[in-house]
ROGU-507159 format. One line per field, with one value per residue: residue number from 1; x, y, z of N, C-alpha, C in turn; residue in one letter. Coordinates in nm, 2 decimals. Each point is the difference from the previous one (the first is absolute). Example, Ala and Ser with C-alpha at 12.3 -4.5 7.8 and 13.67 -1.06 7.14 Angstrom:
num = [1/2]
nx = [1.32/-0.04]
ny = [-0.57/0.11]
nz = [0.78/-0.07]
cax = [-0.09/0.09]
cay = [0.12/0.11]
caz = [0.00/0.00]
cx = [0.09/-0.08]
cy = [0.12/0.11]
cz = [0.00/0.08]
residu = [A/S]
//
This chain:
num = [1/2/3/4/5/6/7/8/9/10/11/12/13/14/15/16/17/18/19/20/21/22/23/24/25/26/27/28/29/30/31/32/33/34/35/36/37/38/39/40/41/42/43/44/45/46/47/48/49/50/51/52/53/54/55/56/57/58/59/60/61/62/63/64/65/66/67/68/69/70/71/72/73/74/75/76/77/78/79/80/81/82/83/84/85/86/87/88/89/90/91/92/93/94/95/96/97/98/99/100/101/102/103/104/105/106/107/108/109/110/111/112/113/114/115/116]
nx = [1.68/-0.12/0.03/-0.06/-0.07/-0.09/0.14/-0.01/-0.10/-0.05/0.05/0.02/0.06/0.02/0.08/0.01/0.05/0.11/0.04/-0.02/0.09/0.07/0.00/-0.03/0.06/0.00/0.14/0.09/0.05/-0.05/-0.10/-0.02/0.07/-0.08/-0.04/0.05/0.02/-0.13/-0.04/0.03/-0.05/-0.03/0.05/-0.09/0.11/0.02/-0.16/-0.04/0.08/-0.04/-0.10/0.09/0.16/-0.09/-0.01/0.06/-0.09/0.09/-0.04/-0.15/0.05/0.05/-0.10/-0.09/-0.03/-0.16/0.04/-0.14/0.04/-0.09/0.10/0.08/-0.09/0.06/-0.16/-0.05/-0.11/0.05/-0.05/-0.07/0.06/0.03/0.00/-0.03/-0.10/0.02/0.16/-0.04/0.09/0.03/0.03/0.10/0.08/0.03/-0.02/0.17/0.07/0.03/0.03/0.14/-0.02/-0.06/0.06/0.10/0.01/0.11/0.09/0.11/-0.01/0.03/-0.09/-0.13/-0.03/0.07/-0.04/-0.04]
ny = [0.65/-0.07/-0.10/0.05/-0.08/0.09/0.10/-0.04/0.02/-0.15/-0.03/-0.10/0.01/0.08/-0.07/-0.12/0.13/0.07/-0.11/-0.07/0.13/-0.04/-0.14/0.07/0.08/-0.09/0.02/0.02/-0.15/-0.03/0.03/-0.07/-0.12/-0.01/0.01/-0.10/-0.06/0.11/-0.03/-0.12/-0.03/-0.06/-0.09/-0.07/-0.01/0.11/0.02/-0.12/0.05/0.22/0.00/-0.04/0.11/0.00/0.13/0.06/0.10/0.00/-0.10/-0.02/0.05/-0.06/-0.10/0.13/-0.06/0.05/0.04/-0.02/0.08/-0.03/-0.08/0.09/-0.02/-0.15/0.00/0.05/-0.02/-0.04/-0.04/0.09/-0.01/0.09/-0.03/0.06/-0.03/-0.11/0.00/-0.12/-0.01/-0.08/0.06/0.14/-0.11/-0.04/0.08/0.04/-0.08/-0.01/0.11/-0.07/-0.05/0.07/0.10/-0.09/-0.04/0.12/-0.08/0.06/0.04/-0.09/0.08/0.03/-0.16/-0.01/0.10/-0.06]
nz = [1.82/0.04/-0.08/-0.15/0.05/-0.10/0.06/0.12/-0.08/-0.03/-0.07/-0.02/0.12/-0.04/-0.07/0.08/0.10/-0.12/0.04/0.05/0.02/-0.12/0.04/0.09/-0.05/-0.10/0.09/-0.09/0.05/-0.14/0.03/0.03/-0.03/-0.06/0.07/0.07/-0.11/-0.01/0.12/0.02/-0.10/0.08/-0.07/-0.08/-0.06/0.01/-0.04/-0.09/-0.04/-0.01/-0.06/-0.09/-0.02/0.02/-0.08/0.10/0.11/0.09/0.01/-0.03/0.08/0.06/-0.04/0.01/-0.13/0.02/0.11/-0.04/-0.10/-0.03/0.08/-0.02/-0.14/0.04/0.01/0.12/0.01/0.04/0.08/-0.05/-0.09/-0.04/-0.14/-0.07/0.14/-0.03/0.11/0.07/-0.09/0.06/0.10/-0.07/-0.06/0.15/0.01/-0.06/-0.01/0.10/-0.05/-0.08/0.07/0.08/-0.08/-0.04/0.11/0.01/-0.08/0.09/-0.16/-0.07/-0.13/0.11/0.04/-0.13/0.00/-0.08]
cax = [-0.13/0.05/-0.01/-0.13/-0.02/-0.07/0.08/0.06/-0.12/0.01/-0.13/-0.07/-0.16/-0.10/-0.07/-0.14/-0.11/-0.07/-0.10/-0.11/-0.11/-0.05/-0.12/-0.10/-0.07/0.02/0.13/0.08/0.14/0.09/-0.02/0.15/0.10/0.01/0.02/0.14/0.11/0.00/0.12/0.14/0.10/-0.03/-0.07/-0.07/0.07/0.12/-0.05/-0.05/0.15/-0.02/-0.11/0.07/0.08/-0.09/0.09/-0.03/-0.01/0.09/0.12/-0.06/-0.04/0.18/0.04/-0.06/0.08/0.00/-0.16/-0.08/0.04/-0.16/-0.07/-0.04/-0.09/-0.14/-0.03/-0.12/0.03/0.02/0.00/-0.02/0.14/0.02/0.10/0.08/0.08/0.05/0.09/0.14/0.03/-0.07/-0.15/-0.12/-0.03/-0.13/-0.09/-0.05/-0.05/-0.13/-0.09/-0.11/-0.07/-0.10/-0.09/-0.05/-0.07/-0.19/-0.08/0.07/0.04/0.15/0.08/0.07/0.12/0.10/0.00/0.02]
cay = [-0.03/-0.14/0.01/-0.09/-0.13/-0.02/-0.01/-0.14/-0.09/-0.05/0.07/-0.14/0.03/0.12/0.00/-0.03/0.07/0.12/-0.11/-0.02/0.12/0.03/-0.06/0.06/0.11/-0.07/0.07/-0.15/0.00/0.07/0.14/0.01/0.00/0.15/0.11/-0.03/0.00/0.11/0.09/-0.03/-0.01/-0.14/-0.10/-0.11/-0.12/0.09/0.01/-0.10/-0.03/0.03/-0.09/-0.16/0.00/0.08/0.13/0.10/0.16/0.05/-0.06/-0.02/0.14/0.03/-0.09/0.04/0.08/0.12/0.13/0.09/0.14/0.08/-0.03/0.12/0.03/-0.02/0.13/-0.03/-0.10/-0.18/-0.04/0.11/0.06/0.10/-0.10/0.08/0.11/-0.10/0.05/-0.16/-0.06/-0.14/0.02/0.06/-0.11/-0.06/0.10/0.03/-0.15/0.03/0.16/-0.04/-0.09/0.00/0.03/-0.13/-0.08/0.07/-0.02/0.09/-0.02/-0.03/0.07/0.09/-0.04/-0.02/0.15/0.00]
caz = [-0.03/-0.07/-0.17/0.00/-0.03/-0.12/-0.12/0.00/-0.02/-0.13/-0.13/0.02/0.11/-0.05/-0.20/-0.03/0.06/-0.08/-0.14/0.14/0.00/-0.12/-0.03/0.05/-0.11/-0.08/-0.13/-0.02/0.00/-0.08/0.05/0.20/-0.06/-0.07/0.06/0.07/-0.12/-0.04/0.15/0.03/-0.15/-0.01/-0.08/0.10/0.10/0.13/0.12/0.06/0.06/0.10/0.12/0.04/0.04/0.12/0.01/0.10/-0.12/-0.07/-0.04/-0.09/-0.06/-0.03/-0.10/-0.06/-0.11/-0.03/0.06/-0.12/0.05/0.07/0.18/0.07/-0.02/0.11/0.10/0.06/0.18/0.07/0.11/0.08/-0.05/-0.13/0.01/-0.02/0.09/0.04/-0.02/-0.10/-0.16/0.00/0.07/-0.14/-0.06/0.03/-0.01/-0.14/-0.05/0.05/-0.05/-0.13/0.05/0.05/-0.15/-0.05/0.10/-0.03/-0.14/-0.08/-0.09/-0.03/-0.07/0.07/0.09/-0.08/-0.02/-0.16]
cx = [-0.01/-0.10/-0.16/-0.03/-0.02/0.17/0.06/-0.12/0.04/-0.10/-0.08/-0.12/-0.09/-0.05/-0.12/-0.13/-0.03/-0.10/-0.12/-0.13/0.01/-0.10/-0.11/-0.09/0.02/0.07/0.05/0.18/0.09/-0.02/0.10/0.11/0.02/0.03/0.10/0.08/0.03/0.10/0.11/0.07/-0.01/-0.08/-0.07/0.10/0.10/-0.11/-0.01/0.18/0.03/-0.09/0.02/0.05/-0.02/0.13/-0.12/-0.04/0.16/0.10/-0.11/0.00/0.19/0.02/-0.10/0.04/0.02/-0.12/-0.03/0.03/-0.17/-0.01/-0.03/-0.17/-0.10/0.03/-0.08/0.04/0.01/0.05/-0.03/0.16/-0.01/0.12/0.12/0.13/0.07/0.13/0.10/-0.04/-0.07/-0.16/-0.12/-0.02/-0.08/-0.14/-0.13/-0.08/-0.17/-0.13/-0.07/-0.03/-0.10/-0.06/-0.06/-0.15/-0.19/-0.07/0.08/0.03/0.17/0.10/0.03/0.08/0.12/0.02/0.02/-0.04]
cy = [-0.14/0.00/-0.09/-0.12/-0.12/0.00/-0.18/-0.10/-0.05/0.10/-0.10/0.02/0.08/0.01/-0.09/0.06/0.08/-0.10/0.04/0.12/0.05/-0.10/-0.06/0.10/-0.06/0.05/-0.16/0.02/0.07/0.16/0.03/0.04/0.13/0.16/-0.02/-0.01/0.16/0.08/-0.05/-0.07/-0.16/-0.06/-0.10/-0.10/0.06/0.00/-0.11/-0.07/0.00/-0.11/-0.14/0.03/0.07/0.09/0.08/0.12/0.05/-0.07/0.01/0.20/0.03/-0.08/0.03/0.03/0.13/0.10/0.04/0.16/0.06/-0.05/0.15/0.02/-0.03/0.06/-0.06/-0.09/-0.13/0.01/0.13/0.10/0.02/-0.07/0.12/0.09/-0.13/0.05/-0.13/0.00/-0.11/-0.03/0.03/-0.10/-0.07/0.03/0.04/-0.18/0.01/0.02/-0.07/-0.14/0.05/0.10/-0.11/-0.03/0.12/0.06/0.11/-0.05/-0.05/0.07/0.19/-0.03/0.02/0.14/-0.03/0.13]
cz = [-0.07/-0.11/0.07/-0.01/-0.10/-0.11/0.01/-0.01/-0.11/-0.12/-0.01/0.07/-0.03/-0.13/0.04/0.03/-0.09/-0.13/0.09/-0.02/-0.13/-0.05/0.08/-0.07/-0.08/-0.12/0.04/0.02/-0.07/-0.01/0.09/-0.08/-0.12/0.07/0.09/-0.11/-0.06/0.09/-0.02/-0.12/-0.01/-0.11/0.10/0.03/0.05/0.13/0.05/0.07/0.18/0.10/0.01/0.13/0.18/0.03/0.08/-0.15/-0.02/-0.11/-0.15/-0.10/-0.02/-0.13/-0.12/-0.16/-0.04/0.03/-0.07/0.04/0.00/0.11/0.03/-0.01/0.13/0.12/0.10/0.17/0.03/0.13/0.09/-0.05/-0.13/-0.08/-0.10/0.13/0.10/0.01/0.00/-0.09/0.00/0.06/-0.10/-0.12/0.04/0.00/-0.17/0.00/0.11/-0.06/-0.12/0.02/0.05/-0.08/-0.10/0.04/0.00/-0.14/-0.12/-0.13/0.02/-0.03/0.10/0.14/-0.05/0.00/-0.12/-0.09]
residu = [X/X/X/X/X/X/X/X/X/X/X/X/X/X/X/X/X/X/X/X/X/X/X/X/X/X/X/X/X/X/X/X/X/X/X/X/X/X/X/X/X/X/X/X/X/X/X/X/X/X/X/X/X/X/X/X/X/X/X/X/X/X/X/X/X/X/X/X/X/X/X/X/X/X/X/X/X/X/X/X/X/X/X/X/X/X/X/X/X/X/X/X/X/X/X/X/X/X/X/X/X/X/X/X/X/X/X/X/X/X/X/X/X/X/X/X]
//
């Protein structure tokens, strides 16, 4: 079976699209970055590193510090897919980051994007 496309994508290409549809609803960058630092353990200059360095998702999620352990918490659909019943490891990262982006993006509180 061949691997997906999106795992050899830069991260690069795509951060500017989750800015994009968070400020459209008029959530803000650092909102972005918040909720991508919350998943993957990244400070703002590990991420802003990654996105120098135009790392593919795997290479950005292998270099990950530290998976917030409530990823399990998020729940729900993206792209017509349940993200909890996702079965790559990786695939499901992508995914989870998705999710709270486009919670962001529909006015979701911060503090329950964060599962705080």
């Amino acid at each position: 079976m061949s691997e997906h496309r999106i795992f050899a994508m830069p991260f690069a290409k795509v951060y500017p699209m989750y800015v994009q549809k968070a400020e459209r609803k008029q959530r803000t960058k650092d909102e972005v970055d918040q909720v991508i630092c919350w998943l993957t353990g990244y400070d703002a200059a590990g991420l802003q590193q990654q996105i120098d360095q135009q790392n593919d998702f795997r290479t950005f999620f292998a270099q990950a510090p530290a998976l917030h352990p409530n990823r399990a918490l998020i729940k729900g659909v993206v792209c017509g897919v349940r993200v909890e019943e996702v079965e790559d490891p990786l695939m499901q990262k992508i995914r989870y980051m998705d999710k709270l982006v486009d919670e962001l993006a529909k006015g979701k509180a911060i503090e329950k994007i964060l599962r705080a």
